[in-house]
N, C-alpha and C positions, 0 to 999 in steps of 0.2 A: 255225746252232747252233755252239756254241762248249762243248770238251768237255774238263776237265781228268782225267790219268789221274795216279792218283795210287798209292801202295804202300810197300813196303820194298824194301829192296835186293836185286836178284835176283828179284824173282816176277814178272819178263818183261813191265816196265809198256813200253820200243821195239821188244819182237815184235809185242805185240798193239797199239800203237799203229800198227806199220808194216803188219800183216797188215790194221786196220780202215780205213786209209787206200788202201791199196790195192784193197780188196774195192768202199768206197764210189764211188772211180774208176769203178770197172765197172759203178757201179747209174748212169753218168752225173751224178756229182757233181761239183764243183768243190773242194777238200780243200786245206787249208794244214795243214801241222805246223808250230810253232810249240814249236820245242827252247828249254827253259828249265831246262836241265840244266847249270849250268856245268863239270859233271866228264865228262860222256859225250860220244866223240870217235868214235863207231864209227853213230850211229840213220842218218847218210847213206848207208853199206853196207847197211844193210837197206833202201834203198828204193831205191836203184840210183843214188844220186841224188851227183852231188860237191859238192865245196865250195863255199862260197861267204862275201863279208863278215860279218859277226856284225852287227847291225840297233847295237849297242854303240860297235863302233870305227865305224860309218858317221856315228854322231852325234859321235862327236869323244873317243870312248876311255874306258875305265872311269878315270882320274884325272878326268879334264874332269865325268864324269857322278856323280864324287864328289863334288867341289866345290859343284856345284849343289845335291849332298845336304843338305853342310853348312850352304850357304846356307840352304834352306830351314829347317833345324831351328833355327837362328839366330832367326829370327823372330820375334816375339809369340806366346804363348801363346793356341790361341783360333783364329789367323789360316792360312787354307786352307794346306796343302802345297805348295808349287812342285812341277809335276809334272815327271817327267824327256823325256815325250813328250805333245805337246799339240794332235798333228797328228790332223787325223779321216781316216784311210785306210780305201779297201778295198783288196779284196786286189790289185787290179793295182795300185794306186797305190804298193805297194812297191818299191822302188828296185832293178831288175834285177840289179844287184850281192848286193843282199842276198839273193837265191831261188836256188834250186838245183831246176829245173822238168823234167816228162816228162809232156808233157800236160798237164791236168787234177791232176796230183799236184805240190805248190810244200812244199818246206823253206824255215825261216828258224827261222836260230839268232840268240839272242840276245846272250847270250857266253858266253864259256869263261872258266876260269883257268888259267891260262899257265905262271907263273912263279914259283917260290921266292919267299915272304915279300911276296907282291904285295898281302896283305889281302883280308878277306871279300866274298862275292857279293852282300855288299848292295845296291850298285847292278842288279845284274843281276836281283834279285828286284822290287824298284822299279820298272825300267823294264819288267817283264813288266805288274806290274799296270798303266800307264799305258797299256802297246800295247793289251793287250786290251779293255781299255773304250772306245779310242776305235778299235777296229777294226769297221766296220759292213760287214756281209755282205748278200748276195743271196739269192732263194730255196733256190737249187742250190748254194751255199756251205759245209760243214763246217770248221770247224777243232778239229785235235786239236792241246792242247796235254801235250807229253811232260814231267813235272817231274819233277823231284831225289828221292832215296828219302826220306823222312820226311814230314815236314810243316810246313819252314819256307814253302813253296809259299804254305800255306795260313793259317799265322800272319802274312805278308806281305801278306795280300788277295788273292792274284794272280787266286782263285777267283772276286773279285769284280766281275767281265767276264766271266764264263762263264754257262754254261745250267745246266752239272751236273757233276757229279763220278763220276767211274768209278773207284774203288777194285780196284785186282788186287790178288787174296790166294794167295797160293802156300801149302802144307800145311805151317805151321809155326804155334806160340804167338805168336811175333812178332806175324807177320802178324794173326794172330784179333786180337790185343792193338792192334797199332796201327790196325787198323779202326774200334774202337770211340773211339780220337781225330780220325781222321777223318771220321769220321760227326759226331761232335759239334762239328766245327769247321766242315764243311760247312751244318748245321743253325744254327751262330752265322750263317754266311754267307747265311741263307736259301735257300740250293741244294739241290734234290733229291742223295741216294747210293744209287747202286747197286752192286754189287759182280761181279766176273768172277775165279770158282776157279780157277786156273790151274796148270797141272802136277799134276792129282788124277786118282783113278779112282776109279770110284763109291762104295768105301766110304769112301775119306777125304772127299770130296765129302758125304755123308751126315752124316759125325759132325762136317765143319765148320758145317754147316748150325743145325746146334744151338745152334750162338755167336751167330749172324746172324739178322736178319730176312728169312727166305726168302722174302717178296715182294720185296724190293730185288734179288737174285741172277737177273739176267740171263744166264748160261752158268756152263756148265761145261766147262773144257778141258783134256784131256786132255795127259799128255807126246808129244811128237811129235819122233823121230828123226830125221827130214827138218829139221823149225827148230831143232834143236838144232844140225845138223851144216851149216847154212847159218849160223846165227849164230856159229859159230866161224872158220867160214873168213869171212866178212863176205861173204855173197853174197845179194842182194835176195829178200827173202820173198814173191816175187807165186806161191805154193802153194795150195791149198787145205786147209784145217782145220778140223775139226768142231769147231762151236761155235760158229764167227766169226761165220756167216751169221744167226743169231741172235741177236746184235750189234748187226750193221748193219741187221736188219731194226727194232729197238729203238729205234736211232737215226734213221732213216728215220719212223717212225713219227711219233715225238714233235718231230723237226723241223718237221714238217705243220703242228706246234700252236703254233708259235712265232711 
């Protein structure tokens, strides 16, 4: 199962991405994150996990993976995309350079940006959606993929190699507000959405429930001083937190059906 998380900035979409990765571990899963955040430099501290290549510069660097962009848009009108990755991997077939591993638990980041004036993460959205479609998994296989705040993830297809989409909503108009583009661009995408409250207590939880379709709302989680005070200092989130279990039971379930 291949899982996109998706939200606004801040409503804790590499907590709960790292908290569901690491819980799934434990139910004896095999799990890939698959970072498609080209701005976040910190989701490998939450999972204890170091560095490693960007799957980007492995292919030969965001100019090289530009070029080919342009090549392709060059074409006829009509005539298929050049894709930017056209290998069918699983997940060991990833080039040990590019995984950052503890077990059962595999990072791979796609790329970053780097530098002053380097130009947009187009490629980097590009070649998400390319890994992920031809990324073919096993039964005991999860992949959570962590994406960018907004919704160019989603205006780029990336969703369109996944199973579903996991919307985190934190207690703001924002969030309620960009849900309801989420939702609808996920349903262009033909993918189910669900959604996970994040940082609420029960009555905020209540009166955001109002905005949403309460069948899709999979948990509700609470603020938690322990994640807070581990994601400041960058220290791996293998804790427990109500709500998660929840989650992964959710996920677990509907993998079965896949």
């Amino acid at each position: 199962m291949k899982i996109i998380i998706s939200g606004k900035g801040g409503s804790g979409k590499s907590t709960i991405s790292s908290l569901l990765a690491m819980n799934l571990v434990k139910n004896n899963y095999r799990v890939l994150i698959v970072d498609t955040d080209e701005s976040n430099f910190g989701l490998e501290a939450l999972l204890g996990l170091g560095n490693s290549q960007e799957l980007m510069e492995h292919l030969g660097g965001k100019k090289v993976l530009g070029e080919k962009m342009k090549a392709s848009f060059s074409k006829n009108p009509g005539e298929p995309r050049v894709p930017l990755f056209d290998q069918i991997w699983r997940i060991e077939d990833i080039p040990s350079e590019c995984l950052s591993v503890s077990g059962d638990l595999h990072l791979m980041q796609i790329g970053k940006i780097r530098s002053f004036g380097e130009g947009c993460a187009c490629p980097i959205g590009s070649l998400s959606k390319d890994f992920l479609r031809n990324l073919k998994l096993g039964p005991k296989d999860v992949v959570i993929i962590d994406t960018e705040a907004g919704v160019e993830h989603l205006g780029r297809g990336v969703a369109g190699g996944a199973d579903m989409v996991i919307a985190i909503l934190d207690p703001s108009f924002e969030s309620i507000r960009l849900s309801e583009k989420i939702r609808g661009m996920a349903e262009e995408a033909g993918k189910p959405i669900y959604y996970i409250l994040n940082k609420v207590n029960e009555e905020v939880a209540k009166q955001m429930m109002t905005s949403l379709d309460q069948d899709k709302v999979i948990s509700t989680i609470s603020r938690n001083a322990e994640v807070e005070h581990m994601g400041l200092i960058g220290k791996p989130l293998d804790i427990t937190v109500d709500g998660i279990s929840d989650v992964v039971e959710f996920i677990l379930r509907h993998a079965k059906e896949i």
